[in-house]
C-alpha beads as a LAMMPS data file, in Angstrom:
LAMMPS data file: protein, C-alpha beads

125 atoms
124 bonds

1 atom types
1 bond types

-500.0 500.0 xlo xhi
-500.0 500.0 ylo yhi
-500.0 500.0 zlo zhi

Masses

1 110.0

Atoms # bond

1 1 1 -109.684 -435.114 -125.209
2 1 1 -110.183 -434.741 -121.580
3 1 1 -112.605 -437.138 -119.535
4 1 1 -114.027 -436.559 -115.887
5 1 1 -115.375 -440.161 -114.453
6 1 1 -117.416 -439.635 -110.551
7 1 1 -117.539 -442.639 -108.761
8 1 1 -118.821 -443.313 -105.444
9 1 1 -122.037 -444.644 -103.442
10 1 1 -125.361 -442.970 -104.131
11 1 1 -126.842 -444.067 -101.297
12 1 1 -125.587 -442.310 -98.138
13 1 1 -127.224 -441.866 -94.852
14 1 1 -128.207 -438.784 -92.905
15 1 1 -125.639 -437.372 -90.914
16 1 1 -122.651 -439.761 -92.504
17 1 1 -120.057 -437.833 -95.005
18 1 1 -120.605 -438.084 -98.759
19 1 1 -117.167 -439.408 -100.730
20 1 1 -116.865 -438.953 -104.287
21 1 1 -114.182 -439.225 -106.300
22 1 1 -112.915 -437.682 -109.925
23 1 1 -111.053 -439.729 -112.028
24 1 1 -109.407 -437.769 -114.761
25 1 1 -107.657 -438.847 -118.128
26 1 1 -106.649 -437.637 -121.242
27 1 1 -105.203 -434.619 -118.823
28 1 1 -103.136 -433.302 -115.304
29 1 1 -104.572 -432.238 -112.802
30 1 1 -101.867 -430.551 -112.180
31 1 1 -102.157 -428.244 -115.021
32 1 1 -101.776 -424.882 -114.421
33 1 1 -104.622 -424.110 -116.921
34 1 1 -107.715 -425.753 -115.049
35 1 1 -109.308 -425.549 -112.299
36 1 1 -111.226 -429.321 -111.461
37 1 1 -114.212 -428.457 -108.795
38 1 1 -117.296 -430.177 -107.785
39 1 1 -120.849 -428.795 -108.846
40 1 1 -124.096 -430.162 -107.826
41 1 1 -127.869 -430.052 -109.151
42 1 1 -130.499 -430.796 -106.368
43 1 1 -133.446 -431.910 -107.863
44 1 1 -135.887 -429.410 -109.736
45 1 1 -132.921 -426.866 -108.675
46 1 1 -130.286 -425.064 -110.882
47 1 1 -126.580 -425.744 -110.565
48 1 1 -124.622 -425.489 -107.688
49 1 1 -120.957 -424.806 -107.063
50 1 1 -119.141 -426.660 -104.425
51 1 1 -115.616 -425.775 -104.197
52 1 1 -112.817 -426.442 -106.488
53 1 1 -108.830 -427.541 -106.492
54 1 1 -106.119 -425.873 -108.468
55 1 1 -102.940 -427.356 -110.210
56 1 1 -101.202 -426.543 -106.894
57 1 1 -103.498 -428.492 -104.683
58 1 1 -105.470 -425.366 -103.168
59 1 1 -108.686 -425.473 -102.189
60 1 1 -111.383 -422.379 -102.413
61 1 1 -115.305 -423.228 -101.214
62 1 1 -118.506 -421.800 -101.948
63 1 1 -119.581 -420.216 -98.177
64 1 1 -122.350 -422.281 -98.222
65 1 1 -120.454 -425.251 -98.062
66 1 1 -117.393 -424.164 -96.672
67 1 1 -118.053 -425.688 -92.823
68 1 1 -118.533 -428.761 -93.906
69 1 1 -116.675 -429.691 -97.275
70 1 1 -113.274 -430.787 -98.206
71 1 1 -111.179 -431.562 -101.893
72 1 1 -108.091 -433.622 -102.090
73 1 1 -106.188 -435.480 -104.590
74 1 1 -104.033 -437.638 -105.324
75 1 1 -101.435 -436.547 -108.103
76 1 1 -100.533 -440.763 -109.350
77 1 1 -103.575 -441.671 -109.829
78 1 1 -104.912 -438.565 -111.614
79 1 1 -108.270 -438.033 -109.079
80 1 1 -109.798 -435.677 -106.642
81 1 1 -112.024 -436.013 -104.170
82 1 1 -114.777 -434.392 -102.560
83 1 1 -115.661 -435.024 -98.858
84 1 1 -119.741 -433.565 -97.621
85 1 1 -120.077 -434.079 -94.074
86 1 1 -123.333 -434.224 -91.951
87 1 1 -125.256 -434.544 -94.615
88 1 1 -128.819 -434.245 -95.181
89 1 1 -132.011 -435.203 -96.924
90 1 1 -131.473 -431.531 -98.614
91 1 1 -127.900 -433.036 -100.159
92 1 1 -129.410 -435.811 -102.431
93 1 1 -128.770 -434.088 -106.003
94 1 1 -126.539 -435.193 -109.141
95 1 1 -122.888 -434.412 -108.467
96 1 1 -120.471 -434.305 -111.211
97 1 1 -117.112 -432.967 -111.444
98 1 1 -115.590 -430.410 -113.908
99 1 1 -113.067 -428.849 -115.711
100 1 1 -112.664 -424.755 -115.774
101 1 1 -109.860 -422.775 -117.870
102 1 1 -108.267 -420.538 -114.913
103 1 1 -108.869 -417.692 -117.155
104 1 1 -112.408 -418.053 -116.066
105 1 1 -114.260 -417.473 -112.878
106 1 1 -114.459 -420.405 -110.911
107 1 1 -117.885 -420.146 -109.635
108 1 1 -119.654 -419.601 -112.623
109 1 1 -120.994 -423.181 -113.853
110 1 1 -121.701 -421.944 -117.662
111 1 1 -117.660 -421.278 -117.833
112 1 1 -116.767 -425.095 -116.995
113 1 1 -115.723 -426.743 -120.573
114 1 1 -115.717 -430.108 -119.576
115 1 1 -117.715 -432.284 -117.265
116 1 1 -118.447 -435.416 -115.939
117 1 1 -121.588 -437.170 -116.626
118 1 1 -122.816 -437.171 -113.490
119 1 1 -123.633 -439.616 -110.234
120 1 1 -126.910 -439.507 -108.498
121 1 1 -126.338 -439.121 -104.729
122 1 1 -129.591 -439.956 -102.410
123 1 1 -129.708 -439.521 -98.719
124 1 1 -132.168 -440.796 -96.663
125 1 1 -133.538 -439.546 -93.293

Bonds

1 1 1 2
2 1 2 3
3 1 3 4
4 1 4 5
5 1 5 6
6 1 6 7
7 1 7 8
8 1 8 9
9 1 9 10
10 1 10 11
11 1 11 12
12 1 12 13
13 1 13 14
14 1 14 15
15 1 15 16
16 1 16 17
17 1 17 18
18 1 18 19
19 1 19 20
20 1 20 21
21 1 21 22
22 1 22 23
23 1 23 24
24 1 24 25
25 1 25 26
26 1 26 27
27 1 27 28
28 1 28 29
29 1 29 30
30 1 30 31
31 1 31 32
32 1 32 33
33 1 33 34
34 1 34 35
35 1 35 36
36 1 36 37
37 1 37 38
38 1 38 39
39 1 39 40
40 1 40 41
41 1 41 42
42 1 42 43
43 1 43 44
44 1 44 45
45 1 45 46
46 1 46 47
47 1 47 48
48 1 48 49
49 1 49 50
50 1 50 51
51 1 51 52
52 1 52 53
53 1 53 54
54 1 54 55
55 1 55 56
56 1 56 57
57 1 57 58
58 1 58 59
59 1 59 60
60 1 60 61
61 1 61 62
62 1 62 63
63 1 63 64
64 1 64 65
65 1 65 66
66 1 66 67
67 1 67 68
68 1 68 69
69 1 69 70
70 1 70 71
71 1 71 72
72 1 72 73
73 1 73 74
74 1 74 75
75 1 75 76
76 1 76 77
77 1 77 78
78 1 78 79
79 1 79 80
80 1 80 81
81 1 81 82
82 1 82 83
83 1 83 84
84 1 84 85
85 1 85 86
86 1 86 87
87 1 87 88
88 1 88 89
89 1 89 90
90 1 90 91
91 1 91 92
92 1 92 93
93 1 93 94
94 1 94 95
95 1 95 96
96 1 96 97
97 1 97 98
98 1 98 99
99 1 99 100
100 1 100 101
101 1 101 102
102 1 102 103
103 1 103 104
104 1 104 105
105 1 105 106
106 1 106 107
107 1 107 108
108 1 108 109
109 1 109 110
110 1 110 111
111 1 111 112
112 1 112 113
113 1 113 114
114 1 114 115
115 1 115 116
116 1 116 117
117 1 117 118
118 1 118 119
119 1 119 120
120 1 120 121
121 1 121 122
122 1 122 123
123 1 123 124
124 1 124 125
């Protein structure tokens, strides 16, 4: 059974870049079955999709964070990371990371089959 770990500080201040990192066992990310993104839920909001990485390493954004966001991994240790910059008051949510069958559509949240438990991010002004 696959497990998604975020880990990371959930305190960050305005303007800094938000670091989070996936830890993943009990699976590859280099499968070529999943896709591993990052989703967000601000508070009193509904779910929202960041961008994810595929088993090759590429990267695809939502528009809305394109500008400013970045996913890497790294392959030995089984993680990937997601990189917010400038951040703002408006970027304090719960951020978890995910697990999508590429069969799916990426950007739909209710297709991701496993998931983190979450980390609570809070920037302050």
């Amino acid at each position: 059974q696959v497990q998604l770990q975020e880990s990371g500080p959930g305190l960050v201040k305005s303007s800094q870049t938000l670091s989070l990192t996936c830890t993943v066992s009990g699976g590859s990310i280099t499968s070529k079955n999943y896709y591993w993104s990052w989703i967000r839920q601000p508070p009193g909001k509904g779910l929202e999709w960041i961008g994810y990485i595929d088993y090759s390493g590429s990267t695809y954004y939502s528009p809305f964070f394109k500008s400013r966001t970045s996913i890497s991994r790294d392959t030995s240790k089984n993680q990937f990371t997601l990189q917010l910059s400038s951040v703002t008051p408006e970027d304090t949510a719960v951020y978890y990371c995910a697990r999508a069958p590429v069969v799916t559509i990426a950007t739909i949240t209710e297709q991701y089959d496993q998931w983190g438990q979450g980390t609570q991010v809070t920037v302050s002004s």
